[in-house]
N, C-alpha and C positions, 0 to 999 in steps of 0.2 A: 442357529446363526453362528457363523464361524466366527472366533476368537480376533480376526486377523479383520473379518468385515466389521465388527463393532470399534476396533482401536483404530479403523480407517476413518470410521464414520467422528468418532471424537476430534480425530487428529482436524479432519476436515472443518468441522463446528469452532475448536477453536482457535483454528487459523482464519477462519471468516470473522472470528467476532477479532482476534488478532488485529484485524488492519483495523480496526479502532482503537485498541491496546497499542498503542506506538510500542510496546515494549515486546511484542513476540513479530515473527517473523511470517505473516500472513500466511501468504500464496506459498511460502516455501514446504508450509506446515501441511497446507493442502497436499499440493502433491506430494509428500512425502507419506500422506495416509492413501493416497491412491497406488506409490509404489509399493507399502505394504502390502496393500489390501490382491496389486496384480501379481507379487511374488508369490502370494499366497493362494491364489487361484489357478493361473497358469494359464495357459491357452493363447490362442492368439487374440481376441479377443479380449482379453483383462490386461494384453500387453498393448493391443491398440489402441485402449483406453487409459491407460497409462500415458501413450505417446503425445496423445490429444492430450492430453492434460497439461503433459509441458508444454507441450505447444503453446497452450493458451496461455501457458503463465509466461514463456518467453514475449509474447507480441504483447500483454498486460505489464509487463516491466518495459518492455522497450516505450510502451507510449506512456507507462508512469510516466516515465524522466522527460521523452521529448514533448511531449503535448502539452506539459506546463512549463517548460522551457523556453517553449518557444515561443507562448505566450506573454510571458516574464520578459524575451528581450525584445518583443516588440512595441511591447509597452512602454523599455527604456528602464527596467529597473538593473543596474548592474548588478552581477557573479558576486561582489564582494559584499555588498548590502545584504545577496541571500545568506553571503557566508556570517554575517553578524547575527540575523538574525538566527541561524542552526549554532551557531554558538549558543544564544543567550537562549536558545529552548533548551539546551543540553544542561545549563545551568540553571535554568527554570526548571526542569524536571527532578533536579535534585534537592530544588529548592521548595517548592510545590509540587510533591508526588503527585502525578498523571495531568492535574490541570496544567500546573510551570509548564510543561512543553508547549500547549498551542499559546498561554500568555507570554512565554518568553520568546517565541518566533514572533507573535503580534509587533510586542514591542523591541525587540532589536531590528526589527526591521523601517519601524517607525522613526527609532533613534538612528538609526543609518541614514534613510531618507533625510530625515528633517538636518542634519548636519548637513550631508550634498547640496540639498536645494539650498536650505534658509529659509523652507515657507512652509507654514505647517499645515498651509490647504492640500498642497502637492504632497507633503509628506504622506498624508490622511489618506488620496487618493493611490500611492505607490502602494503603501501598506494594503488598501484593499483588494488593489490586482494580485499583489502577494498570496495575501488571505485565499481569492478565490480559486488561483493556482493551486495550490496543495488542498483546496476541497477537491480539486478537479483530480488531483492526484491519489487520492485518497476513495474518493469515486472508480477510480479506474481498477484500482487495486482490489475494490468490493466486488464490484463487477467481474474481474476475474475472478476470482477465487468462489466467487457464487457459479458462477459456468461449469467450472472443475467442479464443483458439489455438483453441479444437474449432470456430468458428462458421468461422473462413478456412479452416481447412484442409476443412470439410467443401463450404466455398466452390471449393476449388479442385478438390477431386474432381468438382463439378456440373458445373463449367463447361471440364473438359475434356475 
């Protein structure tokens, strides 16, 4: 096995496990071991599996952001509420290595809400729609970068 399909296959593995790691860079990690892995193979072939790949990760980032977006402002939770809450995970993450991030989004989002409203039943329910946003978000991203793992690997079975 080639040098270049092993560091694909890593690169792949932990850009998948990645979009649970908030701290590395998913799908970018993926394709980045599939463009490895087609430089190093060559053909057309290992480059249209390549192209698939981004592919997939462009339409996987485009509906990260909008499919929980757009759930979020139908809901009624404002842009500034999300931004308290990505404050206070960035400050939960350094405050609580790996947990702080999803506790500090929980609760700066709650402390948003409950401030706007003044009701801490509404507030409980914003925070939930939040919450389930960014699983959705975080779904979508697995989802991609799992696809890209099956689109190389079935890449690599083709072409050898």
């Amino acid at each position: 096995m080639q040098t270049a399909t092993v560091l694909a296959a890593v690169l792949i593995a932990v850009g998948t496990l990645g979009v649970l790691i908030p701290v590395l860079p998913g799908t970018l990690l993926c394709v980045a071991g599939v463009l490895i892995w087609s430089a190093s193979t060559g053909g057309g072939a290992a480059w249209s599996i390549f192209a698939g790949s981004l592919a997939l990760a462009l339409v996987g980032w485009t509906c990260k952001y909008l499919l929980p977006g757009r759930r979020l402002s139908t809901a009624g939770i404002p842009r500034t509420t999300l931004l308290v809450g990505t404050v206070c995970a960035v400050v939960g993450f350094f405050v609580i290595p790996y947990v702080g991030l999803a506790l500090g989004f929980v609760l700066g989002v709650y402390v948003a809400e409950h401030a706007r409203l003044r009701d801490a039943l509404a507030a409980r329910r914003a925070t939930a729609v939040a919450v389930r946003a960014v699983l959705l978000s975080v779904g979508i991203e697995l989802l991609t970068a799992t696809a890209i793992g099956v689109l190389w690997l079935c890449g690599v079975l083709f072409t050898q």
